[in-house]
C-alpha positions, 0 to 999 in steps of 0.5 A: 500500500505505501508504493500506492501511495508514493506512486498517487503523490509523484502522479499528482506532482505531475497533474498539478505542474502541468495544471500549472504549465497551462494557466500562461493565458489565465488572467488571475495566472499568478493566483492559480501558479500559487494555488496549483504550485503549493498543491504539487509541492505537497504532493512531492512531499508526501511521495517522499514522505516529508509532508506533514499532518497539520500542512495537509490538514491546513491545505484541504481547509484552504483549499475547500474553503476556496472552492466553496467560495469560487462556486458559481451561484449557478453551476452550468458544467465546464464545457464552454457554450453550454451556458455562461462563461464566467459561470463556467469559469468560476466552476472548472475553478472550484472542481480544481480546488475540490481535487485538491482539497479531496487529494490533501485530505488522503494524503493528511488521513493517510499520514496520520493513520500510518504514524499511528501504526508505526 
């Protein structure tokens, strides 16, 4: 099981530097070059098992939080032209956060559980 987990941090490294790579032309780029670059950090972290509890647990309050606070008021999907772009926008932002706040939630559960067993 902890090959499964290193191999899901070094996967999720990967996922979040290429969400970072693919913000060049976003208007709020720096805020999302932050927001993915501290979520790649810990997923490095935790593939080589330096992340620690309270950072994950901090991260999955920030990053849910903020996904609560980016939801759109109306939910249209992310698919551009099935409704209002800025809608949209805000919800392809907030699934982003919601990732990453359901993947620093693993990975703090996953730390605490396993330093207990140790």
């Amino acid at each position: 099981m902890k090959v499964f987990f290193k191999i899901l941090g070094f996967v999720f490294t990967a996922l979040f530097v290429y969400a970072i790579a693919v913000q060049y032309n976003d208007p709020d780029a720096v805020k999302w070059y932050v927001i993915y670059g501290l979520a790649a950090l810990a997923s490095l972290l935790f593939a080589l098992d330096k992340l620690k509890f309270l950072w994950a647990a901090f991260l999955f309050g920030f990053y849910i939080g903020f996904a609560i606070f980016v939801w759109p008021e109306k939910f249209e999907g992310v698919t551009i032209g099935e409704g209002d772009i800025v809608n949209i926008e805000r919800g392809r932002e907030a699934l982003g956060l919601l990732i990453a706040s359901g993947l620093m939630l693993v990975y703090a559960l996953r730390i605490r559980y396993s330093s207990k067993s140790s």
